[in-house]
N, C-alpha and C positions, 0 to 999 in steps of 0.2 A: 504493500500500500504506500509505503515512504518512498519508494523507487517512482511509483508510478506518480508523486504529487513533484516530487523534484525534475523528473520528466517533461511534466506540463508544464513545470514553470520555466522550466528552460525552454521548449519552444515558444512558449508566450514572450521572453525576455528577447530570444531570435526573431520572432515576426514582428516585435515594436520595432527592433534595432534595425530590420529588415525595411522597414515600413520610412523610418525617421531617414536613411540613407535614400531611397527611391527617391523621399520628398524632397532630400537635400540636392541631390542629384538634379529630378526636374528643373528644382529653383535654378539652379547656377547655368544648368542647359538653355531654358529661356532667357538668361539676362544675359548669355553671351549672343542669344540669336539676337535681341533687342542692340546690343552693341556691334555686330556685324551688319543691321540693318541702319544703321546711325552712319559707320564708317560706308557703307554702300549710299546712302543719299550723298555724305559729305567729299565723296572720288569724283559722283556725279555733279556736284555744283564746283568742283574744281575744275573737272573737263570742261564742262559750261562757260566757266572764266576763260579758261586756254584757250579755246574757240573763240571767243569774243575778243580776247587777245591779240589772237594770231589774225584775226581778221583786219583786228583796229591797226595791226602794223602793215599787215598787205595793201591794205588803201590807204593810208598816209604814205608805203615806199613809191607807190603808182602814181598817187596823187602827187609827187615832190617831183615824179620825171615829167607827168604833163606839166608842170609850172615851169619846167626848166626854158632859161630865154636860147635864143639863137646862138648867142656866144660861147653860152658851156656847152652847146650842142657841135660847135662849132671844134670847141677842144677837146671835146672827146672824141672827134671823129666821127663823126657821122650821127647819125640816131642813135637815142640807146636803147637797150636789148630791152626786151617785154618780157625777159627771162628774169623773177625774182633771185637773189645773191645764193640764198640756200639750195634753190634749183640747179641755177648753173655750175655747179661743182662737179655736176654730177653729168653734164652734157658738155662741157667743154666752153672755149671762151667766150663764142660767138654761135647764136644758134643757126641750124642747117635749114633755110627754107628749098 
């Protein structure tokens, strides 16, 4: 009979322990998904700025060659290239029309 009450209390003592680990477990599984869905909006409002970025300097480097007058057009030799500076690294000096 003593066997069998110390028995039950030890699986009783195992499925609180059981139970209180699960619950702990969930808990911290949710607050990391909550924190990888924080860090996933916060990559996306960074892209967002990059692009808006990258954009706002594409047309300011565009917009600085159409203002250019006839004399620095003159010293650089001819027209200048429609090829952005990051672009042409990659295509050589002068592009192939």
């Amino acid at each position: 009979r003593q066997r069998e009450l110390e028995h039950d209390a030890k699986q009783t003592v195992s499925r609180r322990v059981q139970g209180i680990v699960r619950n702990e477990f969930r808990t911290e599984i949710n607050n990391k998904e909550m924190e990888l869905l924080q860090v996933d909006r916060r990559l996306n409002e960074a892209r967002l700025t990059m692009d808006r970025l990258r954009a706002c300097i594409i047309s300011t480097y565009y917009g600085q060659i159409n203002q250019t007058g006839s004399s620095e057009m003159s010293r650089m030799n001819g027209p200048p290239s429609s090829i952005h500076p990051s672009v042409k690294k990659y295509l050589g000096k002068r592009p192939s029309h």
